[in-house]
C-alpha positions as CSV (number, residue, x, y, z in Angstrom):
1,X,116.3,123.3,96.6
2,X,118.5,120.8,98.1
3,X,119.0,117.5,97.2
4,X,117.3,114.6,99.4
5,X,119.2,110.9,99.5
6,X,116.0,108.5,99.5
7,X,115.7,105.3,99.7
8,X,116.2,103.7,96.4
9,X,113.3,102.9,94.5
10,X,113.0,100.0,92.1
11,X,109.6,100.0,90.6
12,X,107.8,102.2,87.8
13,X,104.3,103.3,88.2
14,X,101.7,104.6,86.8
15,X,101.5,107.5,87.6
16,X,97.4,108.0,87.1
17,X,96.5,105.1,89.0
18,X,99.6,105.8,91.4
19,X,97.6,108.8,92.6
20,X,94.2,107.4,92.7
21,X,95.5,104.6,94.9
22,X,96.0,107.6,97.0
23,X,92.8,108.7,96.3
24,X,91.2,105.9,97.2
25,X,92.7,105.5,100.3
26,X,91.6,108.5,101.9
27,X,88.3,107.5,100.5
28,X,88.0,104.0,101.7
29,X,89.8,105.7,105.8
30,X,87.0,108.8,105.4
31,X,83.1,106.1,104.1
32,X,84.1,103.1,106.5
33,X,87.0,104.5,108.9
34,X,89.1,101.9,108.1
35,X,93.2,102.0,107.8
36,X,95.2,102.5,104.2
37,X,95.3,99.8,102.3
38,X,96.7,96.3,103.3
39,X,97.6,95.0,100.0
40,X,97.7,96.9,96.5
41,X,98.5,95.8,93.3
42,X,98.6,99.0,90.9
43,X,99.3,98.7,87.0
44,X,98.1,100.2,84.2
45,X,95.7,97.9,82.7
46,X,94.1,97.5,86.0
47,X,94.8,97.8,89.9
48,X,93.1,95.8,92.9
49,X,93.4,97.2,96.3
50,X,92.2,95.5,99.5
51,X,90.9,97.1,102.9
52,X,89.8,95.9,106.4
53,X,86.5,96.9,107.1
54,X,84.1,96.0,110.0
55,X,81.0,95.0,106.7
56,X,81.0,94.2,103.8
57,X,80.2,97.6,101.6
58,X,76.7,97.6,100.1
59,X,75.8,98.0,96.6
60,X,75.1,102.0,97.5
61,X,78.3,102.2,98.9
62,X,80.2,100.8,96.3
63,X,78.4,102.9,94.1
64,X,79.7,106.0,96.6
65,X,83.4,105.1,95.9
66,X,83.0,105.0,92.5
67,X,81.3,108.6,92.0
68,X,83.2,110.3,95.1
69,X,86.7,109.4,93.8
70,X,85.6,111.0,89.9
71,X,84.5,113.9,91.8
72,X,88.3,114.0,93.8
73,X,89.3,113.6,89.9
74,X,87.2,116.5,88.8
75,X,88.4,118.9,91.4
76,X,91.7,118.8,89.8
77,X,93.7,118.7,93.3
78,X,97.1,119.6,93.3
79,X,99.5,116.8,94.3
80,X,102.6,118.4,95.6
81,X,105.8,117.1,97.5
82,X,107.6,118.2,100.8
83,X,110.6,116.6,102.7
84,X,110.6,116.4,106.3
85,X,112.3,114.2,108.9
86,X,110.8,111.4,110.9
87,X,110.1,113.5,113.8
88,X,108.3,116.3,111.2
89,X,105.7,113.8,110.4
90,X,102.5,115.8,110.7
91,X,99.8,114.1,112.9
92,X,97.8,111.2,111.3
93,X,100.6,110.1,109.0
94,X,102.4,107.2,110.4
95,X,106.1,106.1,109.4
96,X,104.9,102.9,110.3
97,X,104.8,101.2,107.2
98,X,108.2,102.9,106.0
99,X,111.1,100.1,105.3
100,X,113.0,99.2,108.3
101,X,116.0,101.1,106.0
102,X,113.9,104.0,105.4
103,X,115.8,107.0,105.4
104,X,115.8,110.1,108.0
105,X,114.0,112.8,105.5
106,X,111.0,111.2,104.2
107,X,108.8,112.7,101.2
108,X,105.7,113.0,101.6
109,X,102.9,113.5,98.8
110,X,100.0,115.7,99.0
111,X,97.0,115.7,97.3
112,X,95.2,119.0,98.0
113,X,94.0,118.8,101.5
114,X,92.5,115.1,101.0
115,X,95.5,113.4,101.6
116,X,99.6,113.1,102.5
117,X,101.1,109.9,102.8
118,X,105.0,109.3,103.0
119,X,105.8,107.8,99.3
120,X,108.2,107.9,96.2
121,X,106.6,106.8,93.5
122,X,106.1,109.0,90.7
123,X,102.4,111.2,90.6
124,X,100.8,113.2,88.1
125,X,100.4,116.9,89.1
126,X,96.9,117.1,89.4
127,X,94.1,114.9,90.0
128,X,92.4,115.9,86.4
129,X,95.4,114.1,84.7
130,X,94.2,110.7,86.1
131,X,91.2,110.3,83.8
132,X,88.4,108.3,84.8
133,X,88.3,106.0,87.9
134,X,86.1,103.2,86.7
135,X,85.5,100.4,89.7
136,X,85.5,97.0,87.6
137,X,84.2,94.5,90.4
138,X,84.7,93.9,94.1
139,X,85.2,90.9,96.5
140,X,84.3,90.4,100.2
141,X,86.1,87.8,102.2
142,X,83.4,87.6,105.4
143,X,86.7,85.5,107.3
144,X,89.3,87.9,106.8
145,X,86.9,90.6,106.9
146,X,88.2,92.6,103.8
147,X,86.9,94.0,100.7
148,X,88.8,94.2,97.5
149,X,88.4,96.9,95.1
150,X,89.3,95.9,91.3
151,X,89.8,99.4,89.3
152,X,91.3,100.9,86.2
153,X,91.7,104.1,84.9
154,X,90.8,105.3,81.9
Protein backbone atom coordinates (compact mmCIF):
# COMPACT_ATOMS: atom_id res chain seq x y z
CA UNK A 1 0.00 0.00 0.00
CA UNK A 2 1.43 3.31 -0.49
CA UNK A 3 1.88 5.78 1.80
CA UNK A 4 -0.62 8.91 1.93
CA UNK A 5 0.93 12.60 3.34
CA UNK A 6 -2.25 13.82 5.40
CA UNK A 7 -2.86 16.59 6.97
CA UNK A 8 -1.45 16.56 10.39
CA UNK A 9 -3.62 15.64 13.00
CA UNK A 10 -3.33 16.93 16.64
CA UNK A 11 -6.06 15.46 18.63
CA UNK A 12 -6.71 11.87 20.22
CA UNK A 13 -10.09 10.35 20.14
CA UNK A 14 -11.98 7.93 21.22
CA UNK A 15 -12.28 5.86 19.15
CA UNK A 16 -15.95 4.24 20.29
CA UNK A 17 -17.58 7.43 20.46
CA UNK A 18 -15.40 8.68 17.36
CA UNK A 19 -17.48 6.23 15.23
CA UNK A 20 -20.75 6.73 16.67
CA UNK A 21 -20.44 10.41 16.10
CA UNK A 22 -20.43 9.04 12.71
CA UNK A 23 -23.13 7.05 13.43
CA UNK A 24 -25.16 9.46 14.57
CA UNK A 25 -24.76 11.69 11.87
CA UNK A 26 -26.08 9.64 9.23
CA UNK A 27 -28.86 9.07 11.68
CA UNK A 28 -29.72 12.55 12.66
CA UNK A 29 -29.21 13.46 7.94
CA UNK A 30 -31.55 10.00 7.31
CA UNK A 31 -34.96 10.86 10.71
CA UNK A 32 -34.98 14.69 10.08
CA UNK A 33 -32.96 15.31 6.71
CA UNK A 34 -30.82 17.61 8.22
CA UNK A 35 -26.91 18.30 7.46
CA UNK A 36 -23.86 16.56 9.68
CA UNK A 37 -23.31 18.04 12.61
CA UNK A 38 -22.51 21.75 13.26
CA UNK A 39 -20.72 21.50 16.43
CA UNK A 40 -19.37 18.21 18.24
CA UNK A 41 -17.64 17.85 21.27
CA UNK A 42 -16.61 13.96 21.55
CA UNK A 43 -14.74 12.57 24.71
CA UNK A 44 -14.87 9.63 26.54
CA UNK A 45 -16.79 10.41 29.49
CA UNK A 46 -19.38 11.99 27.42
CA UNK A 47 -19.93 13.72 23.88
CA UNK A 48 -22.66 16.44 22.90
CA UNK A 49 -23.40 16.98 19.27
CA UNK A 50 -25.63 19.59 17.86
CA UNK A 51 -27.82 19.66 14.56
CA UNK A 52 -30.10 22.06 12.59
CA UNK A 53 -33.38 20.81 12.23
CA UNK A 54 -36.56 22.40 10.93
CA UNK A 55 -38.58 21.00 14.95
CA UNK A 56 -37.70 20.27 17.69
CA UNK A 57 -37.52 16.15 17.91
CA UNK A 58 -40.35 14.70 19.95
CA UNK A 59 -40.02 12.51 22.87
CA UNK A 60 -40.77 9.34 20.18
CA UNK A 61 -38.12 10.59 18.13
CA UNK A 62 -35.59 10.99 20.61
CA UNK A 63 -36.45 7.70 21.68
CA UNK A 64 -35.82 6.53 17.74
CA UNK A 65 -32.15 7.86 17.93
CA UNK A 66 -31.45 6.18 20.79
CA UNK A 67 -32.60 2.47 19.78
CA UNK A 68 -31.70 2.97 15.88
CA UNK A 69 -28.13 3.87 16.55
CA UNK A 70 -27.72 0.41 19.21
CA UNK A 71 -29.18 -1.37 16.38
CA UNK A 72 -26.25 0.28 13.81
CA UNK A 73 -24.14 -0.97 16.96
CA UNK A 74 -25.55 -4.41 16.84
CA UNK A 75 -25.10 -4.98 13.17
CA UNK A 76 -21.45 -4.85 13.76
CA UNK A 77 -20.73 -2.71 10.44
CA UNK A 78 -17.41 -2.75 9.16
CA UNK A 79 -15.64 0.71 9.21
CA UNK A 80 -13.01 0.67 6.58
CA UNK A 81 -10.68 3.39 5.01
CA UNK A 82 -9.91 4.39 1.29
CA UNK A 83 -7.80 7.34 -0.17
CA UNK A 84 -9.01 9.17 -3.02
CA UNK A 85 -8.33 12.67 -4.40
CA UNK A 86 -10.65 15.65 -4.21
CA UNK A 87 -12.10 15.18 -7.55
CA UNK A 88 -12.77 11.19 -6.44
CA UNK A 89 -15.13 12.33 -3.83
CA UNK A 90 -18.07 10.01 -4.33
CA UNK A 91 -21.46 11.92 -4.67
CA UNK A 92 -23.01 13.18 -1.35
CA UNK A 93 -19.71 13.62 0.44
CA UNK A 94 -18.68 17.18 0.40
CA UNK A 95 -14.96 18.45 0.87
CA UNK A 96 -16.57 21.33 2.17
CA UNK A 97 -15.85 21.25 5.56
CA UNK A 98 -12.13 20.04 4.85
CA UNK A 99 -9.37 22.75 6.17
CA UNK A 100 -8.53 25.35 3.79
CA UNK A 101 -4.84 23.29 3.92
CA UNK A 102 -6.43 20.10 3.37
CA UNK A 103 -4.43 17.92 1.33
CA UNK A 104 -5.09 16.55 -2.32
CA UNK A 105 -5.73 12.64 -1.28
CA UNK A 106 -8.29 12.75 1.35
CA UNK A 107 -9.30 9.56 3.53
CA UNK A 108 -12.37 8.74 3.81
CA UNK A 109 -14.08 6.42 6.51
CA UNK A 110 -16.78 3.94 5.88
CA UNK A 111 -18.99 2.51 7.99
CA UNK A 112 -20.71 -0.40 6.12
CA UNK A 113 -22.97 1.18 3.56
CA UNK A 114 -24.52 3.75 6.31
CA UNK A 115 -22.00 6.19 6.03
CA UNK A 116 -18.44 7.73 4.44
CA UNK A 117 -17.26 10.94 5.49
CA UNK A 118 -13.76 12.40 4.73
CA UNK A 119 -11.94 12.08 8.31
CA UNK A 120 -8.64 11.11 10.28
CA UNK A 121 -9.32 10.34 13.42
CA UNK A 122 -8.82 7.06 14.66
CA UNK A 123 -12.09 4.34 14.50
CA UNK A 124 -12.69 1.06 15.84
CA UNK A 125 -13.09 -1.62 13.23
CA UNK A 126 -16.55 -2.43 13.72
CA UNK A 127 -19.55 -0.94 15.04
CA UNK A 128 -19.92 -3.91 17.85
CA UNK A 129 -16.62 -2.48 19.53
CA UNK A 130 -18.41 0.74 20.40
CA UNK A 131 -20.59 -0.63 23.28
CA UNK A 132 -23.67 0.90 24.10
CA UNK A 133 -24.95 4.28 22.82
CA UNK A 134 -26.75 5.61 25.76
CA UNK A 135 -28.48 9.33 24.94
CA UNK A 136 -28.07 11.19 28.40
CA UNK A 137 -30.36 14.38 27.73
CA UNK A 138 -31.11 16.74 24.94
CA UNK A 139 -31.66 20.60 24.42
CA UNK A 140 -33.71 22.54 21.86
CA UNK A 141 -32.83 26.16 21.12
CA UNK A 142 -36.43 27.28 19.26
CA UNK A 143 -34.02 30.65 18.05
CA UNK A 144 -31.19 28.94 16.56
CA UNK A 145 -33.35 26.21 15.60
CA UNK A 146 -30.96 23.30 16.81
CA UNK A 147 -31.12 20.32 18.92
CA UNK A 148 -28.34 19.07 21.00
CA UNK A 149 -27.76 15.54 21.62
CA UNK A 150 -25.78 14.74 25.08
CA UNK A 151 -24.36 10.97 24.71
CA UNK A 152 -21.84 8.52 26.17
CA UNK A 153 -20.85 5.27 25.45
CA UNK A 154 -20.68 2.61 27.54
Amino acid sequence: MEDYILNEHHKEEFPPAHTAEHLLNQTMIQLFGCERSFNAHIERKKSKMSFHLDHKPSRQEEKEIERRMNALIEEDLPVTFEFVTRDELPEGVSADRLPDDASETIRLVRIGDYDVCPCIGKHVRSTSQIGRFEMLGTNWDEHERSFRVRFKIV
